[in-house]
N, C-alpha and C positions, 0 to 999 in steps of 0.2 A: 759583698757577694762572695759565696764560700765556692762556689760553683769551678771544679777543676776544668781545665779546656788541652787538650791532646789535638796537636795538628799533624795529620799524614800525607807526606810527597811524595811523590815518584821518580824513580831516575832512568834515563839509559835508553827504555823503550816500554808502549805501554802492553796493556794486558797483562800484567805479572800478579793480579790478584792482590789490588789493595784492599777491596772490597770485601774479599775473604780474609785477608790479612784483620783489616778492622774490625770486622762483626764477629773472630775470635778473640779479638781483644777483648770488646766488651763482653764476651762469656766468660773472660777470667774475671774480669773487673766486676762484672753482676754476684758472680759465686763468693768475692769477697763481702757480699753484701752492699755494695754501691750501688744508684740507681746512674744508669747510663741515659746520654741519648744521643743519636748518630744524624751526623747533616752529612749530604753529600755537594761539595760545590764542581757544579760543572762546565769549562769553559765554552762550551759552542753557543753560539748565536741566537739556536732555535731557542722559543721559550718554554716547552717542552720535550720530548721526545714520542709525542703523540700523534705526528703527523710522519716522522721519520723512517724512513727504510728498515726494517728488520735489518735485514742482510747487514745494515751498515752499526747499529745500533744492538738489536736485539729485540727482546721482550719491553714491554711497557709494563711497568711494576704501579698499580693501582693502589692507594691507601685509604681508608673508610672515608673520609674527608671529599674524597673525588681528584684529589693528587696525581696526575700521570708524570711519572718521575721515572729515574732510572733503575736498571735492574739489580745498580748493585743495593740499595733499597730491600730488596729480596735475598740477599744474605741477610743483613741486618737483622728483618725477621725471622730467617731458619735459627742464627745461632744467639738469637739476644731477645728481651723482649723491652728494647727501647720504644718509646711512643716515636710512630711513623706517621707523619701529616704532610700538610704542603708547608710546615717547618723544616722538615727534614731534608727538601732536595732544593738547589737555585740555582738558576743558571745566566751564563753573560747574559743571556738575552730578556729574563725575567727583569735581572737587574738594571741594563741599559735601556730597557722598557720603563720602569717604575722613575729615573731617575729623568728621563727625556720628559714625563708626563707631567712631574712636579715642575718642570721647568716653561712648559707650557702653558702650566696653572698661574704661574709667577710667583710659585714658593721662594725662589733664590733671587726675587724682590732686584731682580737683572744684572746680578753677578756672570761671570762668565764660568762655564759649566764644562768642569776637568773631569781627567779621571783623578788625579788625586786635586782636594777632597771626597768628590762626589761619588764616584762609583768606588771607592773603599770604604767609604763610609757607609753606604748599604749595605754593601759585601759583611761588615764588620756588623751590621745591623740584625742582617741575616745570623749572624754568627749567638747574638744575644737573644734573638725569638727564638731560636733553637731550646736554647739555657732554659728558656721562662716558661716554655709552651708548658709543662706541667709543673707541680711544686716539687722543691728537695731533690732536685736533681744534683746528685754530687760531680758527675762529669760530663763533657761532652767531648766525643770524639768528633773529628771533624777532618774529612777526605777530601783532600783536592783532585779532581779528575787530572785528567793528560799527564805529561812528562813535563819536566822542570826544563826551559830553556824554550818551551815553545812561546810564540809570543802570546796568545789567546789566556796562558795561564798567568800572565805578568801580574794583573792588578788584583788577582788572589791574593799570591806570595808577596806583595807588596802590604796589602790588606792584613794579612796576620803576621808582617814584619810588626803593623803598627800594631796589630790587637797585644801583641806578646810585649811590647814596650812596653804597655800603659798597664796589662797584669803580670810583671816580674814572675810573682811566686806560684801562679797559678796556670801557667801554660808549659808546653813540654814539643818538641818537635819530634816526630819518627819520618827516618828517612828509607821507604821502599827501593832498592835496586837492584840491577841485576848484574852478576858476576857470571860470565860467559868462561867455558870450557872450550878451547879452541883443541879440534881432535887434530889436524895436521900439526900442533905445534905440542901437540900432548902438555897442555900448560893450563892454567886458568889465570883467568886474565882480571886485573883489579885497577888497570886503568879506568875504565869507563863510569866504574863505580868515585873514583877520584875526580874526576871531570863536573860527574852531578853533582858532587857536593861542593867544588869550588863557586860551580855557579849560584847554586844554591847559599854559599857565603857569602859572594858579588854584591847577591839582595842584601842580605842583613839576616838571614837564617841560619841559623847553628845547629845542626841536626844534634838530639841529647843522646840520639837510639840509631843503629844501623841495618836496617832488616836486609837482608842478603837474599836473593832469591837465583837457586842455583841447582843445576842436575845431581851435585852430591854434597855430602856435607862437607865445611870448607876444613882446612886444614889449620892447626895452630899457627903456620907462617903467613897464609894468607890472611889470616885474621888479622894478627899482629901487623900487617904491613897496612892495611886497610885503617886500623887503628892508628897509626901512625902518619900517614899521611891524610887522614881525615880528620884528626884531633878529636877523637871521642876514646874513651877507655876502653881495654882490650872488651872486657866483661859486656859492653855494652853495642858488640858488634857478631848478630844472631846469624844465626846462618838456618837457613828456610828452604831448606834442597824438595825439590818434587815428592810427592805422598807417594806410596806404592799400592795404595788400596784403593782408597775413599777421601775426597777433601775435607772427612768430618777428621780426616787425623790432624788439622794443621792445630787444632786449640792445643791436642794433648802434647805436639809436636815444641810449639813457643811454651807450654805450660814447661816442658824440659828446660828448656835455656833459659825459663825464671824470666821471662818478660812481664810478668804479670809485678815479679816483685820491684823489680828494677823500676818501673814505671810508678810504683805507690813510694817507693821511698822517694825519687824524684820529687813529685809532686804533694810527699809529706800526706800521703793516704794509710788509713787502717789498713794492715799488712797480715791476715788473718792465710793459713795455708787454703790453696784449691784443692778440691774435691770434686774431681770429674769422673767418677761410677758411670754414671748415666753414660758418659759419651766414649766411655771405653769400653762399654756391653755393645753399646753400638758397633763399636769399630770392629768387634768380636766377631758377629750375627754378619757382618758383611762380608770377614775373613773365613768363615764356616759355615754358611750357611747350608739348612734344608735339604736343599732343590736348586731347579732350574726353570723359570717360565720365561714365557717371549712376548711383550707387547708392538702391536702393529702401528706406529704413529702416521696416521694417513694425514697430511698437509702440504703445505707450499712451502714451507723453510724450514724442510725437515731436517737437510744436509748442514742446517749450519747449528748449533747446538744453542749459541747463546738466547736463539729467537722464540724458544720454546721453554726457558731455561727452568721456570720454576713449574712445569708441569713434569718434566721430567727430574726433576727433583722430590716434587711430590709424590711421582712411581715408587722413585726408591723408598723413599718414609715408608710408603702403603705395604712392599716388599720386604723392608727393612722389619715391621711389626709381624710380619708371618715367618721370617726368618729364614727368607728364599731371595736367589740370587736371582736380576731381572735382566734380561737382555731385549735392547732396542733393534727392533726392524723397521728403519724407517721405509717408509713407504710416498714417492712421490706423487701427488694425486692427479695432477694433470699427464702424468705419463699410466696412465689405468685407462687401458681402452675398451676390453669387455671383461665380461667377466668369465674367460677362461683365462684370460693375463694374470687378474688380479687373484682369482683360486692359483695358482702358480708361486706371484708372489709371496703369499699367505700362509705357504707351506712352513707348519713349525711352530705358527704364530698360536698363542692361547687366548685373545683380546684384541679387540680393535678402540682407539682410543684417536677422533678424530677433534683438533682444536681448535680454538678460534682462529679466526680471520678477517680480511674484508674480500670483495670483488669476488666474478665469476670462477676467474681459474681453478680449477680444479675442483671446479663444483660438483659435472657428474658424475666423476672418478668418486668421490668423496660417497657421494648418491649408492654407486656400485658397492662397495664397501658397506654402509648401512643395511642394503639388502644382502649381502653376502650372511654380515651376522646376527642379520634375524632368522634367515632361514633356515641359517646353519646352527640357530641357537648358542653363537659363540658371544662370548662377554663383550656390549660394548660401551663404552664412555663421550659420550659427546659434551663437550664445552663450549656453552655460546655457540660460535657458528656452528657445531656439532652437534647441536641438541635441534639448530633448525635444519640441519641435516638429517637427522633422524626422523622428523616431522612431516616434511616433505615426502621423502621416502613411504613413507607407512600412507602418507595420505593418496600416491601415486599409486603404491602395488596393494594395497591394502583394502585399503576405501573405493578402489574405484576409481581419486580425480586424476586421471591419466596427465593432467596438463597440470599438474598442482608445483607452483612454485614460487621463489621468493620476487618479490619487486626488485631487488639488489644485483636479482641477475636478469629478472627481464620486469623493465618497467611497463610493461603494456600487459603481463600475463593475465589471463581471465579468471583465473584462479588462483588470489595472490594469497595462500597460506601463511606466508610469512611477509609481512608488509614494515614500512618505516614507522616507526612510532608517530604519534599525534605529533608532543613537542618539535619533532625534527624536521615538518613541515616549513620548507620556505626560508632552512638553516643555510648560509651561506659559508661562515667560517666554519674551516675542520677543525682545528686546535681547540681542547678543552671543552665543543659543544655535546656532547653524546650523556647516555646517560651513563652518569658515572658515579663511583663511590658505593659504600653500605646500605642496603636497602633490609628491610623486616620480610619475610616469607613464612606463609602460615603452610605447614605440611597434611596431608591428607592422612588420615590413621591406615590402619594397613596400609603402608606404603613403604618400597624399598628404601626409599629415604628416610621417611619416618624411623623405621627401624635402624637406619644408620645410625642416624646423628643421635637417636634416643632420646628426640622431643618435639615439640609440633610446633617451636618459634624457631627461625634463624637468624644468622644475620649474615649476609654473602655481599663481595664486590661487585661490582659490572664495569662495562663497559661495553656499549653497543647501541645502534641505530636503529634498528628491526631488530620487529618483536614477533611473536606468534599472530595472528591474528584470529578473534575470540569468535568471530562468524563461522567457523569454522568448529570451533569446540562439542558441539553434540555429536556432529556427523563422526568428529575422530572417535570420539571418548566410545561412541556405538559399536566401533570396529575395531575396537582392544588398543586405542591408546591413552592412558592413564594420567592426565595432566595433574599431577600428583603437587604442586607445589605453586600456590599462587600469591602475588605481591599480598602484605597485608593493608587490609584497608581498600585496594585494589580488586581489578580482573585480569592485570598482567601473567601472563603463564611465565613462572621461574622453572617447572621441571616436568618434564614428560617423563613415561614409565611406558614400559610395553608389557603388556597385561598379561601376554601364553610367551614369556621369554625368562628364562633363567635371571639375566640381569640384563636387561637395553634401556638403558637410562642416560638423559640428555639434562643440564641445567644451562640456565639464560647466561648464568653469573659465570664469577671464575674462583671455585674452589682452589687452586691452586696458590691462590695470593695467600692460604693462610694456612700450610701446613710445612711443621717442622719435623726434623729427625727425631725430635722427642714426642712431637705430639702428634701422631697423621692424621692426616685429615679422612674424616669417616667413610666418604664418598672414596676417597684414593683405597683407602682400608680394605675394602667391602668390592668394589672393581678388582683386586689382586686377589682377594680368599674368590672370588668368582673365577677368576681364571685358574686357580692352584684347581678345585672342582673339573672345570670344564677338563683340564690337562688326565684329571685323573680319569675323568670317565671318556674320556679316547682310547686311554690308554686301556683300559679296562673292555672297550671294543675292539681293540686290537687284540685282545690274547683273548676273548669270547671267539672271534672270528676264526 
C-alpha cells in the first residue's frame, strides 16, 4: 500500500479549527496534484449527530450516500474535493455499536471483548475504508475530534499510536494547539501547548508538525522555546494567528509557512510549488468588494452560527461571485409576532432566506416572513423547511385554504398541505430514518431553476420527513404556485417557484451541502444577483420619490 496517512490532534481546548485547519491542507496537497481523502473520527457516544441539539453540535452535514456526519465534513467540501461518504466520518458510538454486534453474533468465537484489541482495531479499520473507498488515493488525512487528554478521545490516539507503528514510513502526526496571550501579564504563554504535547507523548505520539493557533503571529522566541521543549524542529512549528478578513485566508496563510512542503518531504511526496490564484482573487473580491446587501436569516438557531454553518457559507460563495460584501440579520422566528414587528425587523434587509428545521417553534413567525416577501416582492429562499414554508403560506393567503398546514405542526389539520411522507409512517427510531442522501430531480423548462442550474437533470441532498403533499398540486399550481422541480421517476415536489414574484423560490433538498468558494451553488448565485436587483430598485424608488 502506497497510500500516505496524516493524523491531526488537538490540544489545550477545543474549537480552534482542525477542521479548517485540515481541509486547507488538503487544498495544498490536491494542488500538488495528490488525490486526498479526509475521515473525521469523532469521540461522543451518539452514533450520529442526527438526532443531536444544534446548539450543542451544529449543522448536520449530509453526503450523497445518506451519511449524517459532522459539520466539519462541510469544510472538507468547501476547500478540497476529497470523496465524502459514511467512510468519511465514525464515531465511539458507531464503533462500540459495530464491535458489541459482532460480539453478539459470536464473531470473537467467546473471547473477552476489550478496548484494546477490539475497539482499535475498527477504529484502525475505519482508518483503511477510508484509504480504499475509491482507487489511487495518495493520502488520507485523518482528524481526531475533541482535545487530547479527554478520556472519550483515549482509544483513538491509542488506535493510530498502533496504526503509525505498523506503517513507519507512511504516517505523519500534526499537533493542533493553542498558544494564549495573557493581556494582564502582557506575555504569551507556551505552557499549555507543552502539557498537550507531553501528554500526547505519554501515549506513544510524537507530534512531526506544531500548528499554533493564536491572536498574533508568534515571535522567534516563542517559537524557539516551543521547539525546544516540544522536540520538533524550529521550521516545523507554524504559527496560525486569527485571519483578518475571511477564513478562506488560512490555505494562503499555511501555504506562507511551507506546510504544504514540510509535510511532502516528510512523507517522501512529489514536492511540485502551490498555485493558489483562484483562492487569492477570492480573498481579493472579499477585501474590495462591490457593494453592500443584507440577507434576513429567519430560524431557531439563528444566534448561534455553527447550526446553520454551511448555508451561511453558501451566501458568501453566492456574494463572493457577484463581488458584494453580505451582511447577516439574523432574525429569531419565534420572537416575530405580527407583522408590523417583523416589517420593523426587516428594515435594511434585501432577502429573506428561511432554513431548515424540525418542530412547530417558530412556525408562524417563519409564515409572516413568507408573506411579508411575497407581497413585498422581496427575494426569498426557502430550504426544506423553508420551501414548506412557502407553500403553506401561498396556499393560506393565496389559494384561499385559510386552515392550510403541515401535520408536523398540527397532526389533526384538515388541510394537511404539507404531510409525513409514506415511508415515515409507523417510523419509530429517529437516528438515520428520514429521507436522506442524493436524489435525481427533473426541472420544469421555463423555470427559475431551470435557468439556474442550466439543465433539466439534478442531483440534490435531503434530509426530511414531510413532503409537499400532491392532493394539493392543481389547486396551488391554479393560483400561481410553480412546483417547478419534481423527484425523477417520482411525484415528490423537490422545488416550488411563485409565478408574479421576482424570485420566491423554496427546495425540499439542501443546496447548501454542495457549494464551495470556487464553485457557488446556482440557487445561492441567482438568490444574491436577486437581491443585488431588488436593493437597486428600492433605491431607485427612493430618489424617483
Amino acid at each position: 500500500m502506497n497510500t500516505k496517512f496524516i493524523f491531526m490532534t488537538g490540544g489545550v481546548v477545543s474549537s480552534l479549527g482542525k477542521g479548517l485547519t485540515a481541509a486547507s491542507i488538503a487544498l495544498l496537497l490536491e494542488n500538488k496534484g495528490l488525490k486526498v481523502a479526509m475521515l473525521k473520527l469523532d469521540p461522543y457516544l451518539n452514533v450520529d449527530p442526527g438526532t443531536m441539539n444544534p446548539f450543542q453540535h451544529g449543522e448536520v452535514y449530509v453526503t450523497d450516500d445518506g451519511a449524517e456526519t459532522d459539520l466539519d465534513l462541510g469544510h472538507y467540501y468547501r476547500y478540497s474535493h476529497s470523496p465524502l461518504s459514511k467512510a468519511s466520518n465514525a464515531t465511539s458510538g458507531q464503533i462500540y455499536n459495530t464491535v458489541i454486534r459482532r460480539e453478539r453474533r459470536g464473531d470473537y468465537l467467546g473471547n473477552t471483548v476489550q478496548v484494546i484489541p477490539h475497539i482499535t482495531d475498527e477504529i484502525r479499520q475505519r482508518i483503511m475504508n477510508c484509504a480504499k473507498q475509491e482507487e489511487d488515493i495518495d493520502v488520507v488525512l485523518v482528524e481526531i475530534g475533541g482535545t487530547v487528554g479527554d478520556i472519550e478521545s483515549l482509544p483513538f490516539l491509542e488506535a493510530i499510536r498502533q496504526f503509525r507503528n505498523d506503517h513507519r514510513e507512511q504516517c505523519m502526526n500534526i499537533h493542533l494547539t493553542y498558544v494564549p496571550y495573557l493581556k494582564a501579564a502582557g506575555e504569551v504563554k507556551t505552557k499549555p501547548t507543552q502539557h498537550s504535547v507531553q501528554v500526547l507523548r505519554q501515549i506513544g505520539i510524537f507530534p512531526d508538525l506544531i500548528v499554533c493557533r493564536c491572536e498574533e503571529d508568534l515571535s522567534e522566541d516563542i517559537i524557539s522555546k516551543i521547539s525546544l521543549f516540544c522536540n520538533v524542529p524550529y521550521e516545523a512549528v507554524i504559527s496560525e494567528p486569527d485571519v483578518e478578513h475571511t477564513i478562506y485566508e488560512v490555505p494562503l496563510m499555511l501555504k506562507e509557512h511551507h506546510i504544504d512542503r514540510m509535510i511532502c518531504n516528510i512523507l517522501k511526496l512529489p514536492n511540485p510549488p502551490v498555485k493558489l490564484a483562484e483562492w487569492e482573487e477570492i480573498v481579493e473580491t472579499i477585501k474590495h468588494p462591490k457593494g453592500s446587501i443584507t440577507v434576513a436569516i429567519v430560524g431557531k438557531y439563528v444566534q448561534h452560527q455553527d447550526a446553520y454553518k454551511s448555508v451561511f457559507e453558501a451566501l458568501e460563495h453566492g456574494a463572493i461571485a457577484a463581488g458584494y460584501h453580505l451582511e447577516f440579520c439574523r432574525i429569531e422566528a419565534d420572537k416575530i409576532d405580527n407583522e408590523e414587528n417583523l416589517t420593523k425587523l426587516l428594515a435594511g434587509c434585501d432577502g429573506i432566506l428561511v432554513p431548515g428545521g424540525f418542530g412547530a417553534r417558530g412556525w408562524e413567525g417563519k409564515i409572516l416572513a413568507a408573506k411579508y416577501a411575497r407581497e413585498n416582492h422581496m427575494p426569498y429562499f426557502g430550504i426544506c423547511l423553508g420551501m414548506q414554508i412557502l407553500v403553506v403560506e401561498h396556499a393560506r393567503h393565496v389559494a384561499g385554504i385559510t386552515d392550510a398546514n403541515s401535520t408536523e405542526v398540527d397532526v389533526d389539520t384538515k388541510n394537511p398541505v404539507i404531510s409525513l411522507l409514506s415511508e415515515q409512517q409507523g417510523v419509530q427510531d429517529l437516528g438515520g430514518t428520514m429521507r436522506l442522501g442524493a436524489y435525481q430531480c427533473a426541472l420544469a423548462e421555463n423555470s427559475k431553476a431551470a435557468a439556474a442550474y442550466g439543465t433539466h437533470s439534478i442531483s440534490e441532498r435531503h434530509r426530511h420527513r414531510y413532503e409537499f403533499n400532491s392532493k394539493y398540486l392543481d389547486t396551488l399550481e391554479q393560483n400561481g404556485l410553480h412546483l417547478s422541480g419534481k423527484l425523477e421517476g417520482g411525484d415528490l415536489c423537490e422545488i416550488a417557484e411563485v409565478t408574479e414574484h421576482p424570485w420566491m423560490l423554496g427546495v425540499q433538498f439542501h443546496p447548501e451541502f454542495k457549494s464551495r468558494p470556487t464553485e457557488p451553488h446556482p440557487l445561492f448565485r441567482d438568490f444574491v444577483k436577486a437581491m443585488i436587483e431588488y436593493k437597486s430598485a428600492q433605491a431607485n424608488v427612493c430618489v424617483g420619490s
